[in-house]
N, C-alpha and C positions, 0 to 999 in steps of 0.2 A: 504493500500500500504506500503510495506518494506522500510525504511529508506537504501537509499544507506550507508548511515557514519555508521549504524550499519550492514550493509551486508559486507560493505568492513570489519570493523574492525573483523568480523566472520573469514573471510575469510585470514584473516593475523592474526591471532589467528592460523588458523591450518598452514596458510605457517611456521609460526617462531617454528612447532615443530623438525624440523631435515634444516642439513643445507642447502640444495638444496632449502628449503621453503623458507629459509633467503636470498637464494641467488636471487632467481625468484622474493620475494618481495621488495629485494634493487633497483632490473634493474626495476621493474613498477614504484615503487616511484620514484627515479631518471628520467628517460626518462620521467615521466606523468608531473614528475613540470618542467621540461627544456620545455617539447610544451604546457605545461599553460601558461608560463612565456612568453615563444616568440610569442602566440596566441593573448594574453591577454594586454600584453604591450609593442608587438615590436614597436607598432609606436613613444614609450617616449624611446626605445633606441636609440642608435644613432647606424651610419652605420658599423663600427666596432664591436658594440656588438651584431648586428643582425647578420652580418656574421660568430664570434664566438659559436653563438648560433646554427645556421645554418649548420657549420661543425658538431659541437659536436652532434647534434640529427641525422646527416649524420653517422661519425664514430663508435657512444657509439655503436650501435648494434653490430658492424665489432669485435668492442675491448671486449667484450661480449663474442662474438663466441668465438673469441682465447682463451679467457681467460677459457672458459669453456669447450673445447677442453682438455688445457692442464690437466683442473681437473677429466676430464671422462677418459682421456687415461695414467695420473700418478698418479694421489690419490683419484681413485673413490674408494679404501675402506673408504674413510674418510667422504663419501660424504650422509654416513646413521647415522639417530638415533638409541639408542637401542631398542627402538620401532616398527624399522624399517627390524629387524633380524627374518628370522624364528626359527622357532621352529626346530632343530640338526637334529631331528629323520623325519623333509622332505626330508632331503638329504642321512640320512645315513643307513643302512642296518645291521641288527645283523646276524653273521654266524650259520651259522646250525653245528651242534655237528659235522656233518665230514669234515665241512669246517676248522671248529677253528682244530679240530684232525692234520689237513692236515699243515691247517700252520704253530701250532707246531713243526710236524714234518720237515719242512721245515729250520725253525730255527735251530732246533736240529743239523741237517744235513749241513748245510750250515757257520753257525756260532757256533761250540760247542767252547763256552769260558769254555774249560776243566782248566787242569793243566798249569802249564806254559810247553812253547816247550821244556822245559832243560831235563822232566819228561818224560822217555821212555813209559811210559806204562800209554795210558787213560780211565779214568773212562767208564763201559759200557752206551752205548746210552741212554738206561734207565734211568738209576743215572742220567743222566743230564737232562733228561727230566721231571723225577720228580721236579731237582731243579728246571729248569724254571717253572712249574706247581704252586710249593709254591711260586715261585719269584714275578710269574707275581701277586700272592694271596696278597700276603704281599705287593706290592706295592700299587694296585689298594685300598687296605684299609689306607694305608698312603694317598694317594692321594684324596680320599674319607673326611678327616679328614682332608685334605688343601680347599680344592674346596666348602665344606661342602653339598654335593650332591653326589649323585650318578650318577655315572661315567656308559655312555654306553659302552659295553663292548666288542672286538672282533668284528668291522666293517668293512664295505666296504663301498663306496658310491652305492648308487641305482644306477646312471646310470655310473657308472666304477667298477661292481666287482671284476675287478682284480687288483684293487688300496685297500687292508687291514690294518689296522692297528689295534694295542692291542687295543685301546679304544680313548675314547672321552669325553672330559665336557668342557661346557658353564660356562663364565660369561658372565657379563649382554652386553658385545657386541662383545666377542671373543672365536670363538672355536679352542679351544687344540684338534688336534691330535694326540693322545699320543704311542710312540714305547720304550715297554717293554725290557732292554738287560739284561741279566745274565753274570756275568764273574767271573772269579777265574786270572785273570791276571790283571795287572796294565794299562791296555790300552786298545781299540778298534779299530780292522785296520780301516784304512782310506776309505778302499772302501765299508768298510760296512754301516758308515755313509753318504758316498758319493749315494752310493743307494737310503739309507733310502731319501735324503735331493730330489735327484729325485723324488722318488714315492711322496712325499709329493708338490713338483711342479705341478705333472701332479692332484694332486685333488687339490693343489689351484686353478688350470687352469678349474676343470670344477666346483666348489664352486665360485668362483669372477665372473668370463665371464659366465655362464652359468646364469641359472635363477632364479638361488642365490643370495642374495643379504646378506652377510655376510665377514667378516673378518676370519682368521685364522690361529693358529701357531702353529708350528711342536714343539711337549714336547719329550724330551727325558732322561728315566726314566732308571739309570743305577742299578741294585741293585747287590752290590761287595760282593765277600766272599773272604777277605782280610787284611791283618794287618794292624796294623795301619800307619807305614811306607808307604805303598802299596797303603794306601786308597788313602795320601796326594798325592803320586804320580799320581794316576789317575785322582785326584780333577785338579791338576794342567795339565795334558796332557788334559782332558775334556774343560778346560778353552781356552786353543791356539788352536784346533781341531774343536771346537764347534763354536767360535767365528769366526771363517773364512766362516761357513756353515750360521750363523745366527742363530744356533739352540739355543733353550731354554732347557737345561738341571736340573736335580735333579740327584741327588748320594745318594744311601742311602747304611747303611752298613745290609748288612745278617742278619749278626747273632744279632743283635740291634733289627730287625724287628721282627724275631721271638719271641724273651723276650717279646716285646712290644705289640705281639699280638696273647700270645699263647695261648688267652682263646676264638679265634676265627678262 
């Protein structure tokens, strides 16, 4: 026959590996010795501490609820071990070559960080499209060389295909969403991030609430071809723009990336 003292301690051995275990095994131990104690030696209380007793095994459940309420409906990302994360590649979806073609061209289109506006005449679509081609290259190998992994690349979610981003990588309990810019000017309009910071809403919305059980943060990866003047300015305009969004940003400079990694 099993030892209860070594089945319990089994069993709060695997509660205390994430915090929800900790939390399920403070509320049994607490409530199990409050109705030992009142079971066991309410008749040596007296009638005050039977009745404190008596409320408290009434209420602790009530104060429980709320309490955990409040942590399922404002900090259940906090409420897993890294243990407790899947694997990126259950939720996330690589694009098929006409998909990535597609959203390239989308970008292209929609956001060319050409020349600056002063400059009448913009470089063909092409030209820019190359550069984002080597930009998003050069990044994702810088980032590769932060993250120390390889980075998935050109995603969707499985069940949001029309939610894309440049790419993705894990740490051990946080995934980056990562969105690729090119620019040749000192700034990024406002509503461009303002999108981005959306489409990044609606996949935390099906990564947190859905049947996911993971954390994640929107990375936004600038790569400038710009002076240095220009760079400082956009460092600093990135700073007050970004910080209002929550976004997590990187800057890098162009022409740095390519020296840096023109043997790849």
């Amino acid at each position: 026959m099993a030892n209860p003292l070594n089945e319990f301690g089994k069993t709060a051995q695997k509660l205390a590996r994430n915090p929800i275990g900790i939390i399920a095994l403070f509320i049994v131990l607490v409530y199990g010795f409050a109705t030992l104690l009142l079971g066991y030696s309410g008749e040596k209380l007296s009638e005050q501490q039977r009745w404190a007793m008596i409320w408290f095994v009434i209420f602790f459940p009530v104060l429980v609820l709320f309490v955990f309420y409040r942590l399922v409906t404002k900090h259940h990302h906090k409420l897993y071990a890294p243990s407790d994360y899947p694997d990126p590649k259950d939720f996330l979806h690589s694009l098929s070559s006409d998909q990535k073609n597609l959203h390239l061209a989308k970008k292209v289109d929609n956001d060319p960080e050409g020349p600056s506006q002063k400059q009448q005449v913009l470089p063909p679509k092409e030209i820019i499209k190359d550069d984002y081609v080597l930009a998003e290259k050069l990044a994702f190998l810088k980032l590769e060389q932060e993250f120390q992994t390889t980075l998935q690349k050109h995603i969707s979610l499985k069940d949001r295909t029309d939610i894309i981003f440049d790419g993705a990588a894990t740490t051990e309990n946080l995934l980056y969403l990562i969105e690729i810019k090119f620019t040749k000017k000192p700034e990024i309009a406002y509503h461009t991030i303002k999108a981005l910071t959306s489409r990044f809403n609606l996949a935390l919305g099906t990564i947190t609430n859905g049947r996911y059980n993971t954390s994640a943060k929107l990375l936004l990866v600038v790569i400038a071809d710009l002076n240095e003047d220009d760079m400082y300015k956009l460092e600093n305009y990135l700073h007050d723009v970004v910080d209002k969004y929550r976004v997590e940003f990187r800057i890098f400079d162009f022409n740095k990336l390519k020296i840096e990694f023109k043997d790849k």
